[in-house]
N, C-alpha and C positions, 0 to 999 in steps of 0.2 A: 637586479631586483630593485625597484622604487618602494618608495615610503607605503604605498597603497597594497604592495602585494602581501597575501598571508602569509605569517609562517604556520608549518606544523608540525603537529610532533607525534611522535608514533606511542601509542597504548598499548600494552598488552590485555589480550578481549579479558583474562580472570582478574585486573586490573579495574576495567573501564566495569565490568559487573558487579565489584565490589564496592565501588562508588555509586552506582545507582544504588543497588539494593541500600547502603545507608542514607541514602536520602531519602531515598521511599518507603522506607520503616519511619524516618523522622515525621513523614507528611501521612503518615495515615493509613497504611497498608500493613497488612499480617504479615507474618513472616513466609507463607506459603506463596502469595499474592505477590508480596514486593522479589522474590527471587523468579517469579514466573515474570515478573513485568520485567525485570534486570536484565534476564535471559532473550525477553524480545528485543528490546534496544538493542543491545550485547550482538545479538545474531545479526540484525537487521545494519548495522554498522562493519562489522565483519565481512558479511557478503556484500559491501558496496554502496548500500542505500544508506551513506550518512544523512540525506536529508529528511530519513522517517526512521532514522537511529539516532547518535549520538546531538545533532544539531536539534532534532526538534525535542530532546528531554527536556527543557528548560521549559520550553510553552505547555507540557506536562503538566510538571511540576505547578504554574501556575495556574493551571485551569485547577489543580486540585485545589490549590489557597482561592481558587473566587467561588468555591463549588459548582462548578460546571462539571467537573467530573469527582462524584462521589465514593472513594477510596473503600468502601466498606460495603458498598451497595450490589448486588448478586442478583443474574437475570430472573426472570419468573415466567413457566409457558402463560401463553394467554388460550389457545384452544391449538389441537391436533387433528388430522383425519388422514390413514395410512399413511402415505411417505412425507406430507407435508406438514411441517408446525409451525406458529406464531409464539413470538417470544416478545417479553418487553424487557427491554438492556436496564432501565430506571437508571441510567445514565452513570452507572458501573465504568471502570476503567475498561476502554476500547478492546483493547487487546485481549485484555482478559473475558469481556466477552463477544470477541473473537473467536477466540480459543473455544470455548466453551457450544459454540453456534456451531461451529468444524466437526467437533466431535460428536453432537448430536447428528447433524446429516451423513455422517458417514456411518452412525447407530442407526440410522432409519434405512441408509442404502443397503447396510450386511441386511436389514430384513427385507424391504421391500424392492432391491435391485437400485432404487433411487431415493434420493433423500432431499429434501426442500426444508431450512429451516429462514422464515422469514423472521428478521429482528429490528424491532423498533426502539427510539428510547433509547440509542445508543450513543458511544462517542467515536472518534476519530481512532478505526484500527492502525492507524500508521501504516506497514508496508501489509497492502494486502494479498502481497506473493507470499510472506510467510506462510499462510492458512493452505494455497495452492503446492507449496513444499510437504509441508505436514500430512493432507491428504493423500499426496500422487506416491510420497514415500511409502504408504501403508498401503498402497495399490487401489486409489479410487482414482475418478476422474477430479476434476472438480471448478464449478464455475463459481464465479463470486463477484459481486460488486455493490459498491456504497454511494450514497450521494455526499453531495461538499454544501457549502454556501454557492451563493449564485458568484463564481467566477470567470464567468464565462459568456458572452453573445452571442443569440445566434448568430447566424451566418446573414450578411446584409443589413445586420443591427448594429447600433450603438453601443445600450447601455445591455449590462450582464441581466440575463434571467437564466442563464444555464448553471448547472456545476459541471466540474472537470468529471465528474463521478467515474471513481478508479475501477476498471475491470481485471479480473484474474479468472486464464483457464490456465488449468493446469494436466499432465498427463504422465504418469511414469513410464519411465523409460531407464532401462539397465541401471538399476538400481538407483538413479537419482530423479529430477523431472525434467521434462519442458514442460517452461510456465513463460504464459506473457503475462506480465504484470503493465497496464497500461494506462491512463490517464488518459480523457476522453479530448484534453486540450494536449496540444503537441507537445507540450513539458508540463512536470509537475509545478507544481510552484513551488515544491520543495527542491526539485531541479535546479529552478531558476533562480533561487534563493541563494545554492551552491553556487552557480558561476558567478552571482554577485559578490559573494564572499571572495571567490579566486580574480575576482576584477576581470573577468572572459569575456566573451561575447558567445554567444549562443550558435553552436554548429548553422543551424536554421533558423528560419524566423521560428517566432515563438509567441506571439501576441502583439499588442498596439501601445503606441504613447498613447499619451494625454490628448492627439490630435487626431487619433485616430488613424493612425499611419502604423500596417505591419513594419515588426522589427525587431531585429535580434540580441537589442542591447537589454537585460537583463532587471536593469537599473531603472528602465521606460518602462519597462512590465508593471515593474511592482508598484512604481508610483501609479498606472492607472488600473492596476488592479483588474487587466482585463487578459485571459491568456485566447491565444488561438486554434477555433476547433484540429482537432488533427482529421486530415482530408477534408477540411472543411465544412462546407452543409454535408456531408456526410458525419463528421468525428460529431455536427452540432446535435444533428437528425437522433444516433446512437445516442447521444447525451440526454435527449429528451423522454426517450423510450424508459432507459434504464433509471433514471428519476421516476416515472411513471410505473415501472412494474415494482420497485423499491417502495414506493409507499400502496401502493394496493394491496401487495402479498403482505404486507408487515400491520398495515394498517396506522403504520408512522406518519412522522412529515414526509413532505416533498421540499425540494429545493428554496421555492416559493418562499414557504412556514420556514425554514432555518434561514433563509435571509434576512428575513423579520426583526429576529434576535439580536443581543448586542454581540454575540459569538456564536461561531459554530460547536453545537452540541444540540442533542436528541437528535440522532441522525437514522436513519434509516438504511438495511443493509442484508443483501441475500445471500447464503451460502448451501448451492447443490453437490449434491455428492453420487457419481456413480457408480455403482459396487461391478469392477469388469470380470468377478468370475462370474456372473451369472450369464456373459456372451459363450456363446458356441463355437467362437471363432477364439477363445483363451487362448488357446497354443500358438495360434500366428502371427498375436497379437507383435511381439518385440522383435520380429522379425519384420513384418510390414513396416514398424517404425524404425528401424537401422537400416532398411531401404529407401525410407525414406529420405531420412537425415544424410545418408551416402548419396543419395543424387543432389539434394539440399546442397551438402556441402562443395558439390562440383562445379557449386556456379564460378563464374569468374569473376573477378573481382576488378570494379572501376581501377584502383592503386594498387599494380602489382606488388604479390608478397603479401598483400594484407587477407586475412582469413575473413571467410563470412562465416557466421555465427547464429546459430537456432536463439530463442529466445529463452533464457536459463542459462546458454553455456558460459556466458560471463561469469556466472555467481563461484560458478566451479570455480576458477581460474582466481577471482578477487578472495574468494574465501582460504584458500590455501596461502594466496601470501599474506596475507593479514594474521591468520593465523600463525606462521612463522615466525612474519617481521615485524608484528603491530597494528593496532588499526590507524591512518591518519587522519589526525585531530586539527580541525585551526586552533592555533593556540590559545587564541582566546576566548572562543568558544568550551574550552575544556578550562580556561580559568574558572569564569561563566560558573560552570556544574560544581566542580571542587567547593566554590562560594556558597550554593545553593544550602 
């Protein structure tokens, strides 16, 4: 191990949540709110995504001290019509209204079969498979995605006019989901943030240096701030769309408008919900999907021995040992929070 590698240390999740919740009572949050925001880090760190769990509470924490995100502030609809509604976030903590955006589309889909709640005015939901979990568990489908800052090029471009803009579908199955949780550039930047942390190199490329050259070093990413569409003019083409249907149904910003800003915040963000008893095909439904998943899993695999995996079944698998043994922390990162 060299001087550069991290250490880390393992938390226990009622541990790492007790620490949040007292910092986010300290900065401005009820006591209702700071245990619901505790609770998302907490989980989002547990199942795996430190880099929109315990790594990004810090930059949290700070958007709440510049008020970029106001700790107190509660969505408001802006207009309804049958399954679909417009909400403004008034730049409310992300998560929480997240949370609150989920639960209304999946109130519109128990009535009208489908539910569309478009949210403007918002901040950064952090991992937005949680909302895809929450839904698929209570038995809806559920689609979802946000716009970012322009991090992103098109395809044959230079400079960034995309965001990564996160997508999540989600669908239950045997009591838990498949959910793809996906960034529209080949890694998050919260991804690539991680493997700079762990001093790695990125499985694949991942975006360009400063010269314009794909590359998989981590380190080149972030200095140009530039990451790589995933499949390319295709991952850029999806990026553009879902910016595009993001600010229309919301009637928020676009990518464009939160570039502008000195940070990202007032972001734009859709969450559908589809109620599946109202299909006629109910009863076959978890059956056509464990045939599925059974032939899924027959593929064979490039490196024998190694398992191919549906999108979800990681979380299974990282949530149980963390739960066990701890979640891992870089150390200094969890100094970091302790200080905050």
């Amino acid at each position: 191990m060299n001087e550069n590698t991290p250490v880390f240390v393992k938390i226990k999740p009622a541990e790492m949540e007790a620490e949040f919740f007292r910092i986010l009572i300290a900065n401005g949050l009820s006591e209702d709110n700071a245990k619901t925001c505790a609770e998302v880090f907490t989980t989002n760190s547990m199942e795996g995504v430190y880099s929109h769990g315990v790594n990004r509470f810090p930059k949290f924490i700070e958007y709440i001290k510049n008020k970029l995100v106001l700790p107190d502030a509660v969505p408001a609809k802006v207009s309804g019509f049958g399954g679909i509604e417009q909400w403004n976030g008034n730049l409310g903590p992300g998560p929480l209204n997240a949370l609150h955006a989920t639960e209304r589309a999946m109130a519109l889909a128990a009535k009208n079969g489908i539910g569309c709640v478009a949210l403007g005015n918002t901040n950064h939901w952090m991992r937005g498979g949680l909302y895809g979990w929450k839904a698929a568990k209570q038995g809806f489908v559920f689609i979802g995605w946000s716009n970012t800052i322009a991090n992103m090029p098109a395809w044959n471009a230079t400079d960034n006019r995309l965001g990564n803009n996160p997508l999540v579908i989600a669908i239950p199955f045997a009591n838990e989901a498949i959910v793809l949780d996906m960034a529209m550039s080949q890694y998050s930047f919260g991804a690539i943030e991680m493997a700079s942390l762990k001093n790695e190199q990125l499985p694949v490329a991942g975006g360009y240096d400063v010269d314009g050259n794909i590359t998989t070093d981590p380190n080149e990413i972030l200095q140009s701030k530039k990451g790589l569409p995933a499949g390319y003019w295709k991952g850029a083409g999806l990026s553009l769309l879902l910016d595009m249907l993001a600010a229309l149904l919301s009637g928020g910003k676009a990518v464009h408008d939160v570039t502008k800003q000195d940070a990202e915040y007032g972001l734009s963000q859709i969450f559908i919900a589809i109620d599946l008893k109202v299909l006629s095909n109910l009863k076959s439904i978890n059956l056509l999907l464990q045939q599925i998943i059974d032939d899924y899993h027959q593929s064979i695999p490039v490196e024998p021995g190694k398992k191919i995996i549906y999108p979800g079944e990681r979380v299974l698998m990282t949530r149980k040992e963390n739960m066990d043994n701890g979640i891992p922390v870089v150390e200094q990162v969890w100094k970091t929070i302790k200080n905050l």
